[in-house]
C-alpha positions as a Markdown table, in Angstrom:
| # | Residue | x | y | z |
|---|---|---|---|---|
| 1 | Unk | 0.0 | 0.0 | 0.0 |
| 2 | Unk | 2.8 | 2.5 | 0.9 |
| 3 | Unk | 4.6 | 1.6 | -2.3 |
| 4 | Unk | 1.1 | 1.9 | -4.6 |
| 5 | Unk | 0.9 | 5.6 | -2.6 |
| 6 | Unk | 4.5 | 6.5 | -3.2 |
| 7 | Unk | 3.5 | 5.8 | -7.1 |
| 8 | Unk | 0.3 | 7.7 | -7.1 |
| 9 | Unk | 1.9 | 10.6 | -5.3 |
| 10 | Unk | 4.7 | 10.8 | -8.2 |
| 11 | Unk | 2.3 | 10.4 | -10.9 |
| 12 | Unk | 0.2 | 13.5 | -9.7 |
| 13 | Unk | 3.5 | 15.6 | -9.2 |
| 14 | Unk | 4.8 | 14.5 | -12.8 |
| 15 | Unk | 0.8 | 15.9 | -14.2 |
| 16 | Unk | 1.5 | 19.3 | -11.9 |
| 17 | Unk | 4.6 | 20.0 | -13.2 |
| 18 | Unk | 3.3 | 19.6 | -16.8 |
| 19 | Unk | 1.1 | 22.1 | -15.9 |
| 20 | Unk | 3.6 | 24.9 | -15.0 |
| 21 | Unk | 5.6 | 27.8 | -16.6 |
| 22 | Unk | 8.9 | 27.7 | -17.3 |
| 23 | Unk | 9.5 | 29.6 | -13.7 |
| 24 | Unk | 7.4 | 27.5 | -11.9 |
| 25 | Unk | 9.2 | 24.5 | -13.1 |
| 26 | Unk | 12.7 | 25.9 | -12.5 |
| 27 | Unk | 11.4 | 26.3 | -9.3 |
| 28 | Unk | 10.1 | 22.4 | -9.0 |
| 29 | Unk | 13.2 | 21.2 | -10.3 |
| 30 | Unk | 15.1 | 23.1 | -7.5 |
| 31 | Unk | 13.0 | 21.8 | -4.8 |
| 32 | Unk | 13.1 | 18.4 | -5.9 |
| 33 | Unk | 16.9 | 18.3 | -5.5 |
| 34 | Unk | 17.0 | 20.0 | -2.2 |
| 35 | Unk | 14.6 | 17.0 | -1.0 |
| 36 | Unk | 17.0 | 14.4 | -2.5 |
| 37 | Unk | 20.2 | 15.9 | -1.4 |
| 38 | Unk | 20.3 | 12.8 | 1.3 |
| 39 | Unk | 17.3 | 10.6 | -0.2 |
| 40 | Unk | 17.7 | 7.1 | -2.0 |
| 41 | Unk | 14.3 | 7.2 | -2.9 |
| 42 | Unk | 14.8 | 5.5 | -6.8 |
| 43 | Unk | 11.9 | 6.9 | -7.9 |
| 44 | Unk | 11.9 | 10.2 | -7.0 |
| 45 | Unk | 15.2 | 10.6 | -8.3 |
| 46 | Unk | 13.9 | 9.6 | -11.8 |
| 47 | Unk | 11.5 | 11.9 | -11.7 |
| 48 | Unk | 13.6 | 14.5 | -11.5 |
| 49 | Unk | 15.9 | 13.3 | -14.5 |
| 50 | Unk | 12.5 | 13.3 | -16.3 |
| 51 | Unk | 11.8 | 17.0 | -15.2 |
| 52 | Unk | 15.4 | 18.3 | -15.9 |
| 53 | Unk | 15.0 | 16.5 | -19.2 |
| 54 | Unk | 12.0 | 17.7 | -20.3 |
| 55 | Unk | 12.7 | 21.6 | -18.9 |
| 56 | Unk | 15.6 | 21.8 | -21.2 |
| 57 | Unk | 13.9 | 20.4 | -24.0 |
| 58 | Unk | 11.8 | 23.5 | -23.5 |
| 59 | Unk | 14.4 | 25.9 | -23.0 |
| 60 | Unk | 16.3 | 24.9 | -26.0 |
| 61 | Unk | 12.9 | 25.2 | -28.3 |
| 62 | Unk | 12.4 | 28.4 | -26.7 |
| 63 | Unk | 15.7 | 29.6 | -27.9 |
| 64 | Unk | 15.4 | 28.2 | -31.3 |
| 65 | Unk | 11.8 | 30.0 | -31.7 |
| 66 | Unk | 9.6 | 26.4 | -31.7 |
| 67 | Unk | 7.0 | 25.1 | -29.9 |
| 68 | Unk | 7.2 | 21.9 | -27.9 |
| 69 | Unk | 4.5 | 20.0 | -26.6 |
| 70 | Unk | 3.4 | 19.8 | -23.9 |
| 71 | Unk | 3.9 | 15.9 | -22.5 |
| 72 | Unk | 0.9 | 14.5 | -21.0 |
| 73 | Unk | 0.2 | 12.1 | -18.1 |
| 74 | Unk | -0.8 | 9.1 | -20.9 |
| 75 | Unk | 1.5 | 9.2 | -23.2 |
| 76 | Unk | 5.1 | 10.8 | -21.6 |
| 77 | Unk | 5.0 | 9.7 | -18.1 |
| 78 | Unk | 8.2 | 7.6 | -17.4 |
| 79 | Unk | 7.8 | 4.2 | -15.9 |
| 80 | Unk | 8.5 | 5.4 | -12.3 |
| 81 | Unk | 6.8 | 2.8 | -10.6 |
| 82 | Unk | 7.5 | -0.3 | -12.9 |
| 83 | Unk | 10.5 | -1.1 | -10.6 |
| 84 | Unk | 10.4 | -5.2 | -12.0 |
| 85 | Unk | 10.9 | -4.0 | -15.2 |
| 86 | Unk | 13.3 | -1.1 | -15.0 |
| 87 | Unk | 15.2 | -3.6 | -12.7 |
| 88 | Unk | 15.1 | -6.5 | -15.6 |
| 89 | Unk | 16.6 | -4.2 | -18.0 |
| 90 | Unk | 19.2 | -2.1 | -16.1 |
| 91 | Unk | 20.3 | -5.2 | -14.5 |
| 92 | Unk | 21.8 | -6.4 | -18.0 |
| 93 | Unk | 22.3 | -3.0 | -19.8 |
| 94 | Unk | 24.2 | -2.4 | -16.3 |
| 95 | Unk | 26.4 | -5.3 | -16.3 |
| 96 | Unk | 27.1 | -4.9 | -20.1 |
| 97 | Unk | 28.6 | -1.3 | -19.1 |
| 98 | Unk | 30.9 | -2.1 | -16.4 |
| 99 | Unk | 32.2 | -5.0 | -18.2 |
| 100 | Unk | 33.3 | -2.3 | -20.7 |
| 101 | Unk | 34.8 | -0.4 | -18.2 |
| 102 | Unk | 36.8 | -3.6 | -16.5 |
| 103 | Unk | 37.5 | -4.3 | -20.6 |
| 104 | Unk | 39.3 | -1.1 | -20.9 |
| 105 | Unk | 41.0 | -1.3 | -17.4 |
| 106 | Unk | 42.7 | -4.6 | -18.0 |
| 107 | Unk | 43.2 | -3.6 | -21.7 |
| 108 | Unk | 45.5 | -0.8 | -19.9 |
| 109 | Unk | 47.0 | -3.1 | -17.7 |
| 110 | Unk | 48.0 | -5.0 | -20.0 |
| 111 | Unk | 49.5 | -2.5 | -22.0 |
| 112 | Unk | 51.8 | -0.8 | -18.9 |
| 113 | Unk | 52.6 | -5.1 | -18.8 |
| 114 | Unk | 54.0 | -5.1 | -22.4 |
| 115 | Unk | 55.6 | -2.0 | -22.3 |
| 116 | Unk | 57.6 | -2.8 | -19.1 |
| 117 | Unk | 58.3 | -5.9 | -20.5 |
| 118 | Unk | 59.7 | -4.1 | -24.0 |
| 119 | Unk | 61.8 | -1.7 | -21.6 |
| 120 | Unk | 63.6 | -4.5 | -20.0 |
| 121 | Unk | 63.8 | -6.5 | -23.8 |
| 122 | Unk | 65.5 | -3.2 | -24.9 |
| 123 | Unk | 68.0 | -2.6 | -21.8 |
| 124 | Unk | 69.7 | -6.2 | -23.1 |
| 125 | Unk | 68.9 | -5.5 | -26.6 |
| 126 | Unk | 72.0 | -3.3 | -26.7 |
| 127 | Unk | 72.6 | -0.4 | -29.6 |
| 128 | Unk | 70.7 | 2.5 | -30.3 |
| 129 | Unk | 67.3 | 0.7 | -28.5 |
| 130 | Unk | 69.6 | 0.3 | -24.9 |
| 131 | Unk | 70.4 | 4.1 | -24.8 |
| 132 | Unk | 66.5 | 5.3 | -25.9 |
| 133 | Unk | 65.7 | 2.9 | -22.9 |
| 134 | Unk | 68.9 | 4.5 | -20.6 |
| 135 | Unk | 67.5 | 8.2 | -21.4 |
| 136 | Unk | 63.5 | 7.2 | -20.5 |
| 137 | Unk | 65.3 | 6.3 | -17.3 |
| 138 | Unk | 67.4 | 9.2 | -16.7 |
| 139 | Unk | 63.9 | 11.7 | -17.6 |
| 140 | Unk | 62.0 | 8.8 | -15.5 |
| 141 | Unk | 60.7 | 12.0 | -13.3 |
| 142 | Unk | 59.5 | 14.2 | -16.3 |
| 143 | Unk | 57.7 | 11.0 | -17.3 |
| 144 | Unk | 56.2 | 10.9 | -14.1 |
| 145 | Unk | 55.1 | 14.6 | -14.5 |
| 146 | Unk | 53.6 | 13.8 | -17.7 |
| 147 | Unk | 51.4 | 11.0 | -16.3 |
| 148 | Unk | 49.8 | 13.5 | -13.8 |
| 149 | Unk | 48.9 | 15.9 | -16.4 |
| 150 | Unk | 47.4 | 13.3 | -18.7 |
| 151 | Unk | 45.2 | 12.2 | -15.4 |
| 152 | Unk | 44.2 | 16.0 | -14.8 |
| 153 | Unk | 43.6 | 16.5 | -18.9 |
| 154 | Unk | 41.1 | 13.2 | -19.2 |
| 155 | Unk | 39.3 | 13.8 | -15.5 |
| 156 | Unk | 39.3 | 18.0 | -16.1 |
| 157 | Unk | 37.5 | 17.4 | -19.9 |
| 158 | Unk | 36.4 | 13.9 | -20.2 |
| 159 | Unk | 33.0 | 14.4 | -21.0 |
| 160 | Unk | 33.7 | 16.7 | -23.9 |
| 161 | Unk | 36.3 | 15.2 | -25.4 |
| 162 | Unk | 36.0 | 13.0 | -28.8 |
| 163 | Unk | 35.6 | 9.6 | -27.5 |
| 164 | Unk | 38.4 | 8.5 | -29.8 |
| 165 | Unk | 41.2 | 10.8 | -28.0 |
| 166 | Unk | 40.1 | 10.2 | -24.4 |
| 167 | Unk | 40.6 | 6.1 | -25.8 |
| 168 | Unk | 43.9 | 7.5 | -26.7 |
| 169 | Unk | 45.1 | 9.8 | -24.1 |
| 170 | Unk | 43.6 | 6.6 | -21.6 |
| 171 | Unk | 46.4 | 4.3 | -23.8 |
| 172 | Unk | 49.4 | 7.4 | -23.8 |
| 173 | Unk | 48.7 | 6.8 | -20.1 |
| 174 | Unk | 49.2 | 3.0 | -19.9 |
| 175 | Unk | 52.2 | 3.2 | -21.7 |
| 176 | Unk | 54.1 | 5.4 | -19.9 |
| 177 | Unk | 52.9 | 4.2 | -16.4 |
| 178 | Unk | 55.2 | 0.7 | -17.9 |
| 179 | Unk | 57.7 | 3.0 | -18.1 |
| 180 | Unk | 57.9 | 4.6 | -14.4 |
| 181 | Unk | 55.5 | 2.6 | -12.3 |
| 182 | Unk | 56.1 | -0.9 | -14.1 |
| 183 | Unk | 59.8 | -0.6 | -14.1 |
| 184 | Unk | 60.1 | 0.0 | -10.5 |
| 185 | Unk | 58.6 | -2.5 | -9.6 |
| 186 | Unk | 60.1 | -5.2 | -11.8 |
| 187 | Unk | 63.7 | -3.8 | -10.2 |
| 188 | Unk | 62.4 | -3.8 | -6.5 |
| 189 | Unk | 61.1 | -7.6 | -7.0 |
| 190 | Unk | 64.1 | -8.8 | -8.4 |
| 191 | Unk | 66.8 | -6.9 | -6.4 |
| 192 | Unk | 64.7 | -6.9 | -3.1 |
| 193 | Unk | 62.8 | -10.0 | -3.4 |
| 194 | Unk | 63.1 | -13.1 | -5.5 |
| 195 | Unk | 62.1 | -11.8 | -8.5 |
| 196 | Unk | 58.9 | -13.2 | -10.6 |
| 197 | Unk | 57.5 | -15.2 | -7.5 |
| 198 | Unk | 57.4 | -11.9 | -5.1 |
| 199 | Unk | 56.1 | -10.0 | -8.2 |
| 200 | Unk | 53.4 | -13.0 | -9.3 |
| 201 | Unk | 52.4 | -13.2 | -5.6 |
| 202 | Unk | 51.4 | -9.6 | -4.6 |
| 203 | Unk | 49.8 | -9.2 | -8.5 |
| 204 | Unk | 47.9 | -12.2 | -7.4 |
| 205 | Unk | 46.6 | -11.1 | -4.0 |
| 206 | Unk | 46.0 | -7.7 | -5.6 |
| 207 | Unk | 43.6 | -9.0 | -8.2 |
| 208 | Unk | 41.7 | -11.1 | -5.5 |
| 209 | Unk | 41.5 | -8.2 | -3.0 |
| 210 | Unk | 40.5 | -5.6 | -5.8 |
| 211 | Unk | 37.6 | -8.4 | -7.5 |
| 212 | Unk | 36.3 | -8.7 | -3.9 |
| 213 | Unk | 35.4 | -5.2 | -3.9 |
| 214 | Unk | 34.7 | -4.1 | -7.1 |
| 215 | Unk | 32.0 | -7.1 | -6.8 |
| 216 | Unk | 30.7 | -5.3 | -3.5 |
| 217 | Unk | 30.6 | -2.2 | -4.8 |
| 218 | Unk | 28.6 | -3.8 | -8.0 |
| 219 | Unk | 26.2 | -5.6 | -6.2 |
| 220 | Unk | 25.5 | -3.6 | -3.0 |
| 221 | Unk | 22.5 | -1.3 | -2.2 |
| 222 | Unk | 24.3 | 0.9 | 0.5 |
| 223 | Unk | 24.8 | 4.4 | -1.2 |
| 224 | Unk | 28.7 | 4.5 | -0.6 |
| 225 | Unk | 28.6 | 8.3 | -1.9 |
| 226 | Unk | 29.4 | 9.1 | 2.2 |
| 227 | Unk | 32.3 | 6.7 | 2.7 |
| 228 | Unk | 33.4 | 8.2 | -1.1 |
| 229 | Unk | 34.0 | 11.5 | 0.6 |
| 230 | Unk | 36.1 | 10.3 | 3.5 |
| 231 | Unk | 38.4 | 8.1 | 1.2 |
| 232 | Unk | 39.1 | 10.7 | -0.8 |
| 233 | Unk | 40.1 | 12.6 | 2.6 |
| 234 | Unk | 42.3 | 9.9 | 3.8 |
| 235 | Unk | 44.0 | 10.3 | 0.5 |
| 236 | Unk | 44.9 | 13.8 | 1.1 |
| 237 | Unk | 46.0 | 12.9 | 4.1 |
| 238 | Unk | 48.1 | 9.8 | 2.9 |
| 239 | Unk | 49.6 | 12.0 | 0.1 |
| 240 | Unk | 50.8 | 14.5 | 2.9 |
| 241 | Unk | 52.1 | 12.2 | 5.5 |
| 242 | Unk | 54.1 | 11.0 | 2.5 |
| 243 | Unk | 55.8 | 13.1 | 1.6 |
| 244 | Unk | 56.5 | 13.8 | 4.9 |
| 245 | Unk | 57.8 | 10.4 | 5.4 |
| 246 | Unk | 60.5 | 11.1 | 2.6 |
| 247 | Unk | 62.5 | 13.7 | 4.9 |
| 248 | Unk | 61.5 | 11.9 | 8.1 |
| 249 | Unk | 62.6 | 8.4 | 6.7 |
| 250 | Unk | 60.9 | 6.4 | 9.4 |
| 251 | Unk | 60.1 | 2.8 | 8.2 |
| 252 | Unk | 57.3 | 2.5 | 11.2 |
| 253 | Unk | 55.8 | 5.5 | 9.4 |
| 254 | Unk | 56.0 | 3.4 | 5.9 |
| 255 | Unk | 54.4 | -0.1 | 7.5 |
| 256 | Unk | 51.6 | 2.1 | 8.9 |
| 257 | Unk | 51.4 | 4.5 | 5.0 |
| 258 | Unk | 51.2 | 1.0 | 3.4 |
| 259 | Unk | 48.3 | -0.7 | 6.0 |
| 260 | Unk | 46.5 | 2.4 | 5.4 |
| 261 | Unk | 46.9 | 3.1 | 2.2 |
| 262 | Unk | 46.0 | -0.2 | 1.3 |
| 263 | Unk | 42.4 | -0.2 | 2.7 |
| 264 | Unk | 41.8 | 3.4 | 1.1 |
| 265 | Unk | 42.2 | 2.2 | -2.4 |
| 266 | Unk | 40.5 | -0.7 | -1.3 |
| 267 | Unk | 37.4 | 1.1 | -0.1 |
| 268 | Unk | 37.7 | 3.2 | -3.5 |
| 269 | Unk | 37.5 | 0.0 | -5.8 |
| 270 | Unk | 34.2 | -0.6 | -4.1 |
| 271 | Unk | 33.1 | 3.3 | -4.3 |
| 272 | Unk | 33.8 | 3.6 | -7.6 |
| 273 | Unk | 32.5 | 0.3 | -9.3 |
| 274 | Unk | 29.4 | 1.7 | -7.3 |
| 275 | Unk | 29.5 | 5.1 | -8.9 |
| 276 | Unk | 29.7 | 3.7 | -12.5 |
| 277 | Unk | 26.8 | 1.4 | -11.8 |
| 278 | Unk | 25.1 | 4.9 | -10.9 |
| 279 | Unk | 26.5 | 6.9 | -13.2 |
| 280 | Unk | 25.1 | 4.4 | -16.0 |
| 281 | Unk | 21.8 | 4.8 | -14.3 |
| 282 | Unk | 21.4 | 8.2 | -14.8 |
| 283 | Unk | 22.8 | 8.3 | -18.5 |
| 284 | Unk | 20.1 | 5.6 | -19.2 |
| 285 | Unk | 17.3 | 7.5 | -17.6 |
| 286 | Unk | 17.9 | 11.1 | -18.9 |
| 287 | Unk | 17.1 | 11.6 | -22.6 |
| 288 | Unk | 19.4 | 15.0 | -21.8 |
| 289 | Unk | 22.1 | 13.8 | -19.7 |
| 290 | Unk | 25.2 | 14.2 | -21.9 |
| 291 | Unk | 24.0 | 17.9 | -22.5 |
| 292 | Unk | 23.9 | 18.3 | -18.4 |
| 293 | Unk | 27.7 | 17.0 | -19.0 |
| 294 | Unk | 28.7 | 19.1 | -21.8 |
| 295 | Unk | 29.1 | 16.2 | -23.9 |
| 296 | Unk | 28.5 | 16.0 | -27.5 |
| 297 | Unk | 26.1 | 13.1 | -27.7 |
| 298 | Unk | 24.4 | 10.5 | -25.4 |
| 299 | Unk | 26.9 | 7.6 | -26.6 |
| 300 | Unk | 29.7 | 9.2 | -26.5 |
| 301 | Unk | 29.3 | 10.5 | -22.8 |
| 302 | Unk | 28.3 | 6.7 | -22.1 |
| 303 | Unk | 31.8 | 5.8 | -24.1 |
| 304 | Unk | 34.0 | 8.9 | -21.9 |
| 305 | Unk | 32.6 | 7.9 | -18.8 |
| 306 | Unk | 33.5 | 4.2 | -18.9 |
| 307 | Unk | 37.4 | 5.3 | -19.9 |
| 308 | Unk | 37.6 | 7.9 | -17.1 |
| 309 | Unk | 35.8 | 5.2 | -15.0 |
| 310 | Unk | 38.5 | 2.6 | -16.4 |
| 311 | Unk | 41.1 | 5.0 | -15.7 |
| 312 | Unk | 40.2 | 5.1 | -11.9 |
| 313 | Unk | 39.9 | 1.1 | -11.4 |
| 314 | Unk | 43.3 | 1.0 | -13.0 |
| 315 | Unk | 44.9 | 4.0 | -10.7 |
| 316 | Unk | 42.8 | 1.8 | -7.9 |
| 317 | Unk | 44.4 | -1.9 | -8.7 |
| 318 | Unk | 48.0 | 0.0 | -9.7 |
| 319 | Unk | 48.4 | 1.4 | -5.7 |
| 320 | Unk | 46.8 | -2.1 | -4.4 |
| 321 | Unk | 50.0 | -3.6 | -6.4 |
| 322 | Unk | 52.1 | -1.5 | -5.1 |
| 323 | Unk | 51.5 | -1.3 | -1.1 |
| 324 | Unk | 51.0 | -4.9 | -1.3 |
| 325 | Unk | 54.3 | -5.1 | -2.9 |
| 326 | Unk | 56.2 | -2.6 | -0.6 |
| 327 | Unk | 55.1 | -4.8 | 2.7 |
| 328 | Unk | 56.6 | -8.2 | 1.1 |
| 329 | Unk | 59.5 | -6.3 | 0.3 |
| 330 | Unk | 59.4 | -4.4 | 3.9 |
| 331 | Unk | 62.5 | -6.3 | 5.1 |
């Protein structure tokens, strides 16, 4: 009874706000997200995409000097309250997306694999390939500097880029992560460990760890937006202590960076698998979404979200590697 309710009580706002000027629905649309701003009510949150879609649609006829009509209760009204069958097709159009996102992420990873592997081919190769490889390493820190501006680039413009270059700016990426991250950690598990084994076993605890919670994060119905916020603060706060640590040189200090910064990026694999699965959500139920985003089309803000969204499951299962890594080679 309190669901039927719910339903009727959404139907009859959707038929009200139909009925209002453009002010009065500017107005509606304002209220609505004030109300949501810590609700997980599903369907109220669809009706608001619906709203924001349909107000812009407006706007943008008003603009051009057309006339749009007006949607009626019969035959415009989203589906709010057919939850069985939103569910029965998000839940594959859903799982479709994020395994395009995984696609890309391992697609990366495997690309920072190859070219760590063609940097270490090259070092015994000898000749003119030997000394390309010896100067990457000697400008190993303006590689590094590179990789951060790439990161700002595709998260600062993602959405309005050309899905084409934010594929290739995402590969640029890859390649020269094999070249700074990748190659440190080849030489630390060879000179500091016992090579291929150390290496083998933290990548394999890594990918068993980060499936664990990406699958949480996928298949959970806690809004992790909260938790989200507070990562992303322990972050800063990693980052700081840090670089702190690098002056201070205390190895207590680095056990306890490593335990911490561990379960961050743990709890941000989780966050962020749950973010795409919401972010697919509300591309999927906003005819207008990619113009909210600045983007150029409604596929092609699906296409830039899922390589930004790669982009942070590979950053995600890349730090994993690595604090797992710098424990078994803690002594």
């Amino acid at each position: 009874m309190a669901a039927q309710a719910a339903s009727a009580q959404i139907d009859q706002l959707w038929v009200s706000f139909n009925q209002m000027g453009n002010t009065q629905k500017r107005q509606f649309i304002e209220n609505l997200k004030g109300q949501l701003a810590n609700s997980k009510n599903t369907q109220y949150t669809a009706l608001l995409r619906e709203c924001i879609s349909v107000y812009n649609a407006e706007i943008r006829a008003m603009n051009a000097g057309e006339t749009v009509p007006t949607p009626s209760a019969d035959d415009s009204m989203p589906s709010f309250s057919d939850t069985q069958k939103t569910k029965r097709i998000s839940l594959s159009a859903v799982n479709a997306y994020i395994a395009k996102v995984f696609g890309w992420m391992f697609l990366g990873l495997l690309v920072t694999a190859l070219t760590t592997l063609g940097l270490i081919y090259g070092l015994y190769a000898g000749g003119a390939i030997a000394s390309f490889v010896a100067f990457l390493i000697q400008i190993i820190y303006v590689i590094m500097i590179f990789e951060l501006v790439l990161v700002f680039c595709l998260s600062r413009w993602i959405t309005s880029m050309r899905p084409g270059l934010a594929k290739f700016l995402y590969l640029v990426f890859a390649v020269t992560n094999g070249l700074t991250f990748g190659l440190v950690a080849l030489f630390a598990a060879y000179f500091l460990g016992d090579g291929l084994y150390t290496l083998g076993m933290a990548f394999g605890i890594t990918a068993l760890t980060f499936g664990i919670m990406a699958i949480y994060g996928l298949v959970t119905k806690t809004d992790l937006t909260r938790i989200g916020n507070l990562l992303f603060m322990g972050l800063i706060g990693l980052i700081i202590v840090s670089v702190a640590n690098i002056f201070l040189g205390s190895s207590m200090l680095e056990f306890i960076i490593c335990i911490v910064g561990l379960f961050i990026f743990l709890g941000l694999t989780a966050f962020d698998t749950n973010r795409l699965k919401n972010q697919f959500a509300e591309i999927a139920l906003s005819r207008d979404a990619y113009q909210l985003y600045g983007a150029r089309s409604q596929k092609a803000l699906a296409s830039n979200l899922a390589i930004i969204g790669a982009l942070g499951l590979y950053l995600n299962f890349i730090n994993i590697l690595w604090f797992i890594l710098k424990l078994f080679l803690r002594d």
